[in-house]
N, C-alpha and C positions, 0 to 999 in steps of 0.2 A: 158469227164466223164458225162457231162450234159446231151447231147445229147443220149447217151446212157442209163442213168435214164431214159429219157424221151421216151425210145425206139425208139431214132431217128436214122436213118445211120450215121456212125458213118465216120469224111471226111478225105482224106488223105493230105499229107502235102501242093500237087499244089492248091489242092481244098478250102484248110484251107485260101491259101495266097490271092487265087480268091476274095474272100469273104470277106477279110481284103480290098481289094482293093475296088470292090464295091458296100463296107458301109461303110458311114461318121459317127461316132458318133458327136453325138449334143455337140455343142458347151457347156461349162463349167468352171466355174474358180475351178480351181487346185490349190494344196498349201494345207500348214500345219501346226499350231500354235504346240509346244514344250509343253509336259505335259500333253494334255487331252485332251478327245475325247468324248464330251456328245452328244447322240441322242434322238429325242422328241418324240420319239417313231413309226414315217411312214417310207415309202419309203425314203429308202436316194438315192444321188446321180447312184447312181453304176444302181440301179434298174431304173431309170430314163432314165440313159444311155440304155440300155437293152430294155424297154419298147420302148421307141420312135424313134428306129431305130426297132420295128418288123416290117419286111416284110408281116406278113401275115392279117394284118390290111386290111379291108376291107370298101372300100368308098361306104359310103350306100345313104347320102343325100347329093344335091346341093343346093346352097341358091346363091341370086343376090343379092350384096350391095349395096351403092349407086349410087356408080362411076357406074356399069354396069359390074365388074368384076364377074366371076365366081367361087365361095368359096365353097368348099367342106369340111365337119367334117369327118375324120376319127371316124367311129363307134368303140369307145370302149368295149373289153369285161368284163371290169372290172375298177373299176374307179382308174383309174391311176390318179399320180398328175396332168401329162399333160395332155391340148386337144393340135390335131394337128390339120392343116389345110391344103387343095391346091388351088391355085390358076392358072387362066387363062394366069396371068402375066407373071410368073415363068416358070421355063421348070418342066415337069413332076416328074423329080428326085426328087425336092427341097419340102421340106413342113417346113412350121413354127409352133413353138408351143406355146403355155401359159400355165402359171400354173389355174390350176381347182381355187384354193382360192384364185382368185384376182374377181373371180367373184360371182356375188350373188348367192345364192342358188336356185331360182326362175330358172336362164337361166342355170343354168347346167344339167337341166330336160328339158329345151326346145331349143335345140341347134341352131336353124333356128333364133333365136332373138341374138345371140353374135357377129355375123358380125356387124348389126346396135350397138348393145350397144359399139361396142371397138370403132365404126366411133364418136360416140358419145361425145364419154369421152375424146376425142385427148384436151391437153389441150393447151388454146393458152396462148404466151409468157406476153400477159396484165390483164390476168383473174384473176381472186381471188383463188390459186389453193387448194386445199384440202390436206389433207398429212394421213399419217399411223402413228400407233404407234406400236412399238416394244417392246418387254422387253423377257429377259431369266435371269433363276435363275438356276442354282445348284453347287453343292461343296461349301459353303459360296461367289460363287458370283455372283452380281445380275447386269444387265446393262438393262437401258432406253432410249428408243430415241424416240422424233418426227420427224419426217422427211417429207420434203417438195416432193408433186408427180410432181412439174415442176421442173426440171434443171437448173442451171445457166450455164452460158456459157464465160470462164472465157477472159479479153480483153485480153491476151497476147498470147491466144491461141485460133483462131477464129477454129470455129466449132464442139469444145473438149467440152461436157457437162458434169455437176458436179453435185450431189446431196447435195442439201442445208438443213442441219441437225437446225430443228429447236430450239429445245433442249434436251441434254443428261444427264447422271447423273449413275455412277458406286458406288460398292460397294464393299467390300472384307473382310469378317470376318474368323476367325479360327474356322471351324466348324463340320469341317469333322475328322476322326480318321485316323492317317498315318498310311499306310502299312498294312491298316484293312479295310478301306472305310466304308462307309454310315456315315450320322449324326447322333450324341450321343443320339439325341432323337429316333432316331428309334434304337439306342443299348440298348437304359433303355426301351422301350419298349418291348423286345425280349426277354431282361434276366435280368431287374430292374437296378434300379442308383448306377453308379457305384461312389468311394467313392474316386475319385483320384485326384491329381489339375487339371492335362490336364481336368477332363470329367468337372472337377467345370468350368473352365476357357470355355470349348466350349458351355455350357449351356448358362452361362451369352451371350457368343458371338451372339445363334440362338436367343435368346431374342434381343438384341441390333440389331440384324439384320434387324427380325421382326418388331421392332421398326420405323427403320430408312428406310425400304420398303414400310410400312404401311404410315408413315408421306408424304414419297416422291407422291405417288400415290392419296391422300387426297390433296396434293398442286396443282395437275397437272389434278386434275377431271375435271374441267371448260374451262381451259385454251385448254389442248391437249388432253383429254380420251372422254369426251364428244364431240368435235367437229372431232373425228376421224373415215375417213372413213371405216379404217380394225381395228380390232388390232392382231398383229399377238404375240402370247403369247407362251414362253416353259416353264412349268414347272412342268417337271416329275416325280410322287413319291408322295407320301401322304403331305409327311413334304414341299415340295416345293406348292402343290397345297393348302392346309391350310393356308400359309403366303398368297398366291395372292388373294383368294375367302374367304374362310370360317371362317372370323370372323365376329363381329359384327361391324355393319357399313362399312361391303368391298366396295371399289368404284368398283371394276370389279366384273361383275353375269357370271356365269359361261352360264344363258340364252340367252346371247348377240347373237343375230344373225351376230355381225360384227365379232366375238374372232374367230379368226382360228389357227390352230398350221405350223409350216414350213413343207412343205411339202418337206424336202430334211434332211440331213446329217448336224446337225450342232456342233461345237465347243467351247472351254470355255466360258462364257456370259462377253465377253467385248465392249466395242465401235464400234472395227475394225470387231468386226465378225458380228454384227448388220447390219455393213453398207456393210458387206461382204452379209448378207441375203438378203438386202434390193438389190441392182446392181442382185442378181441371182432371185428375185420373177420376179424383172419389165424389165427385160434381154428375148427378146425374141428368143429362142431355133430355129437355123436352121439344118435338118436332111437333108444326103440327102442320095436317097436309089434308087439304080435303078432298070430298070423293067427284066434285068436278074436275079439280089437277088432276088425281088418276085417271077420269076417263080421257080427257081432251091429250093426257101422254098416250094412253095405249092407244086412240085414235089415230097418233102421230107415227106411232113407231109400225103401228100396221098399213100405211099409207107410203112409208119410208120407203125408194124404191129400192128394189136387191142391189148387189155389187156385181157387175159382169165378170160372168165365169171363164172366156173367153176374151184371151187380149187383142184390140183390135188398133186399128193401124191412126194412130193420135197427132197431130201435127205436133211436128220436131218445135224444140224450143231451142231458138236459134244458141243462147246462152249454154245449154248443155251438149251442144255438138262438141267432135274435134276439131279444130280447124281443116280446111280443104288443102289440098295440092298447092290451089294456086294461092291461099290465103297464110299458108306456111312460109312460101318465098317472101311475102310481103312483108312478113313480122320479119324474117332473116335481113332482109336487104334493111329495112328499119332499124332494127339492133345494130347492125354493124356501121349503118351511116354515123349514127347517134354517136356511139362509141367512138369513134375516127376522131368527130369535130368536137366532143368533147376531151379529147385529149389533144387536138389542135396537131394530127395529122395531118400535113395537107399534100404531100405526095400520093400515100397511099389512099387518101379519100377522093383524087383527082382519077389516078390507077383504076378504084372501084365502081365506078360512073364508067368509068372507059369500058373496063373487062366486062361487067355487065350491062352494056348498052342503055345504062339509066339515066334521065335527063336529072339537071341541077333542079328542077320544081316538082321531085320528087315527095307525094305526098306520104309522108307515115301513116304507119295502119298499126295500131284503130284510129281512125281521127279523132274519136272520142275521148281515149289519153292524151292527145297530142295538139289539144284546141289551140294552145297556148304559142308554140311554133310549131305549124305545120308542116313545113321546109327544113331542108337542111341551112337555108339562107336566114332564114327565124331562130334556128338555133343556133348558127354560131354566134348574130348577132345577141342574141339576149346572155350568150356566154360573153360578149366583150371578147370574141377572136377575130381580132383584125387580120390575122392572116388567112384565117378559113374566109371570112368574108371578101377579102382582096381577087382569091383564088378562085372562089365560085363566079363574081363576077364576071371578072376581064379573060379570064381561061375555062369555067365552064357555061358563062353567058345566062347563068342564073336573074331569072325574072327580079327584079324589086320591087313590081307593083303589085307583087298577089299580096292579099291581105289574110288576116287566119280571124276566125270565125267571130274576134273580139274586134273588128275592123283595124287594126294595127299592121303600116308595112313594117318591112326588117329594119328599116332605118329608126322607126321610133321603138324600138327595142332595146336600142344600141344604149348601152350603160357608162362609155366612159370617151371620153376623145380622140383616141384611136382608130376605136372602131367607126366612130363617124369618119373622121377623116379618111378610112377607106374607102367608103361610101362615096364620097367627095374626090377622091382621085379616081376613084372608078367611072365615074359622070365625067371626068376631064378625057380620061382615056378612052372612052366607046362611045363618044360624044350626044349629042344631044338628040341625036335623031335615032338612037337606040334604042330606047326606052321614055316612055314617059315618065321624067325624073320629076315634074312637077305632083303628078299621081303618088308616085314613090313617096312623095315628101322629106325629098332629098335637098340639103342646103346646096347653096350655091357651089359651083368645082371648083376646085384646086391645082394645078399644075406643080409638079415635083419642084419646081423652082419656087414658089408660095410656101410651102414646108420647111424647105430645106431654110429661106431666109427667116422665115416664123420661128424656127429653132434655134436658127443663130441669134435673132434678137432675145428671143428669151434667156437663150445662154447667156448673153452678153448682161442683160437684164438681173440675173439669179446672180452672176460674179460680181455686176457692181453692189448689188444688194450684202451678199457678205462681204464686201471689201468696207463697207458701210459697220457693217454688223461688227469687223475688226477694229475698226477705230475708232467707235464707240468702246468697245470694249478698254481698247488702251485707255485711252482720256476716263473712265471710269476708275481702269487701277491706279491711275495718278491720281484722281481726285481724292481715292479713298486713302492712300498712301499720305497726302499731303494734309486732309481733317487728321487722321494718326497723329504726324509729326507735330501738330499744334496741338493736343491733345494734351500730349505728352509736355509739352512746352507750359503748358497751364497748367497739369500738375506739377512741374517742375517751381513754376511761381507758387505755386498755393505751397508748394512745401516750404520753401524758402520764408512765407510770410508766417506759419505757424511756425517755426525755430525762433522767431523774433529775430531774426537778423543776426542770432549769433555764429558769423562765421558761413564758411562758402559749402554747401553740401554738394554732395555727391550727384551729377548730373547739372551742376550750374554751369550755364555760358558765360558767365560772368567774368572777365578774362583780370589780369593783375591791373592794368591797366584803366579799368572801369567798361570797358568796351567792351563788344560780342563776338565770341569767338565761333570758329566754327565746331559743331558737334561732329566728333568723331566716331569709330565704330566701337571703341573702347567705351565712350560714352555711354551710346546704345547698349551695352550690356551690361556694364555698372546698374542703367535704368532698370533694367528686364532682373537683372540680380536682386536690387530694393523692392521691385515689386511687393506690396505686401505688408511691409515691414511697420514698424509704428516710427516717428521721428529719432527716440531715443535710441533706437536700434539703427536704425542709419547714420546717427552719429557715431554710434560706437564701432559701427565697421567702416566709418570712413578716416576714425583715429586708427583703427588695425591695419586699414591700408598704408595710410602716411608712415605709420610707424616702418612697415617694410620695407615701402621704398627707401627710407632712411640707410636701414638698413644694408640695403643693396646698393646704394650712394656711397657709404664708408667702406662695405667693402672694394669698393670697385678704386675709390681713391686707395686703400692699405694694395694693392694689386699694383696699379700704377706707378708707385711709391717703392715700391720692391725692385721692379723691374729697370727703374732707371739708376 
């Protein structure tokens, strides 16, 4: 499909495999952290890959190093991440490459100087070596490293070199919004502060952030930002590039002629991806590409026809036109029908059939939206509007037997009882020689007299039903009213039987007599009073009571006694 954009010939499958065969892509670490995929804005890997395996590179300048080797730049036409190289050493296939940002801006404009400067900078194993600083920020998380540019070379494994991490330092705050992305400060920026905990809690977070990036960077100016030879920086976005540069007192200037960004594809900002950038900047890239690939490309690319320079007359693609004159009325009268019966106008949707001479089997346009009901008769029924459907029928004599592209008339659309039953009085009303109701798949008619008695019985039916549902209910609160009172009756014996019989407690029916009296409402609250209580306590307040009424007995006789 590339190849064809690019009005290239376009290869067949032997050709395809040819080609797989005599191109190496460059060397690369593969692999993929879980959860997220941030890029700092350049060439990632893929283009990388693509770039440094073209065949159609052309070797314009040779340069002598020290040794006496013969070093060639591939002339770029564009500044890719990588340079490549060939050498005398090598077989012709083989070229190596570097990344553009490991070297100074100065030699990437004078390429005849980067053979001596790479001889140059070889570092030996007792030197004082220099190192990079790293750092990446976004989604709330930020990761730092200094990192050493000599290797160690660990003793249990001679000849295996390791990258010696001078010092690092990660971060992790809640900053970002889930299921929504970006930072809340560029959401209050967008559409103002919103007033929730989540946005309270990520504000505090980008500040604490800020904070605690701002402090780390101010500890490490001296020690590792100032004595570094690169710094390689990612951080994409206003809100990320404001925390690194643009406050007051920033240790990093955006001026820096050392600040470069990754020239590749990179991942969440943690330690491992750090040291995962660090192994791919100072990793040197081997292609290898043989002198068949080049010539069967530049074969290609001189075969490839020109682009016409002169624009000529293309068939229209129907999709990219305006709509026409008459294809504007259609959408209009479409929208507005729509709208009517979805809002269960049916004056005004009667009105707009009339005023613009439109028939009730009005098709929407596009029919290709609208497979679903293609009528207005389709749509009110699939909305359940028995009145739109009553009214297209029997007043604008709306078809029922068109079907829409799913084979479904309006009738089997209909979602609830109603609107059949309109269906069905409309068949009683325009009788049967109207339409072909059997086509329709229209139930049997109805006559407004079948409704109206079908309603009464049901009425009749739903009232005896809860007059049912009432007298249930009563006989339930008596049932449960009268388990209660026996309830109550049995603890009333169980009390009576743990006192041993001495004497009539509080809540006995037990009348003077030997016989059963009736429970009173005094009773009743005496019981609800003792609730609880232990037997000795209910003896003791049933002697406080007697003792009262006594009481109230002798006064009432010293009253009496007075008085006469």
């Amino acid at each position: 499909m590339k190849r064809k954009i690019r009005g290239q010939r376009v290869l067949n499958e032997a050709e395809f495999e040819r080609m797989l065969a005599d191109i190496d892509e460059a060397e690369s670490i593969s692999g993929s952290e879980d959860n997220s995929s941030e890029s700092d804005g350049v060439s990632g890997e893929g283009d990388r890959k693509r770039r440094s395996v073209n065949p159609t590179s052309n070797t314009t300048k040779t340069h002598e190093d020290d040794d006496g080797d013969e070093v060639s730049l591939k002339k770029e036409t564009h500044k890719t991440p990588l340079l490549w190289f060939k050498s005398s050493l090598l077989p012709s296939t083989i070229s190596l490459g570097i990344y553009r940002a490991l070297l100074p801006c100065t030699l990437t404009t004078s390429p005849s100087e980067i053979p001596s400067y790479l001889a140059q900078n070889q570092l030996k194993p007792t030197s004082n070596p220099s190192h990079f600083f790293l750092c990446m920020i976004g989604g709330g998380h930020f990761a730092a490293m200094a990192i050493s540019l000599l290797p160690t070379s660990p003793s249990h494994k001679p000849g295996e070199r390791k990258a010696t991490v001078l010092a690092h330092k990660t971060f992790h705050r809640y900053t970002t919004r889930r299921k929504q992305g970006g930072a809340q400060s560029a959401n209050d920026n967008a559409k103002g502060n919103a007033h929730s905990a989540g946005s309270s809690l990520r504000r505090y977070n980008e500040a604490e952030l800020n904070k605690d990036i701002r402090e780390l960077l101010a500890s490490w100016k001296e020690q590792w930002i100032d004595t570094a030879e690169l710094l390689f920086i990612r951080a994409a976005g206003t809100t990320n590039r404001r925390t690194m540069f643009y406050y007051e007192g920033a240790v990093l200037n955006t001026r820096d002629p050392r600040i470069r960004g990754f020239p590749f594809s990179t991942r969440r900002a943690t330690q491992s991806e750090l040291m995962r950038a660090f192994v791919e900047l100072t990793r040197v890239k081997i292609s290898r590409v043989s002198s068949n690939s080049l010539l069967s490309s530049d074969q290609s690319l001189l075969e490839r026809p020109k682009a016409p320079t002169t624009t000529t007359a293309a068939t229209p693609v129907r999709g990219s036109l305006k709509p026409t004159p008459a294809e504007r009325v259609l959408l209009d009268h479409t929208t507005t029908l729509t709208t009517l019966i979805r809002r269960s106008k049916v004056p005004p949707l009667l009105t707009y059939l009339t005023s613009n001479s439109l028939s009730a089997d009005f098709t929407f346009y596009p029919p290709a939206q609208h497979f679903h009901a293609p009528t207005p008769l389709h749509l009110a029924s699939s909305l359940n509007s028995a009145a739109c459907v009553s009214a297209l029928l029997v007043k604008a004599n709306a078809n029922p037997t068109i079907m829409s592209s799913e084979g479904k008339t309006p009738f089997e659309l209909a979602g609830d009882r109603p609107t059949r039953t309109a269906f069905r009085l409309a068949r009683y009303e325009l009788g049967e020689d109207r339409f072909d109701w059997n086509k329709a798949r229209v139930s049997a008619p109805l006559t407004p007299e079948d409704v109206r008695l079908r309603d009464e019985r049901e009425a009749a039916e739903r009232l005896a039903r809860e007059e049912r549902e009432k007298e249930r209910r009563v006989k339930e609160v008596a049932r449960l009213k009268k388990e209660e009172e026996e309830r109550v009756v049995r603890e009333r014996r169980n009390n009576v039987l743990r006192t041993g019989g001495g004497g009539v407690m509080l809540g006995s029916s037990v009348g003077t007599g030997g016989g059963q009296r009736v429970r009173t409402g005094e009773d009743l609250g005496r019981e609800r009073e003792a609730v609880g209580m232990t037997p000795e306590m209910r003896v003791r307040l049933e002697r406080e009571r007697r003792a009262r009424a006594a009481e109230a007995r002798i006064r009432g006789m010293q009253g009496g006694a007075g008085g006469s």
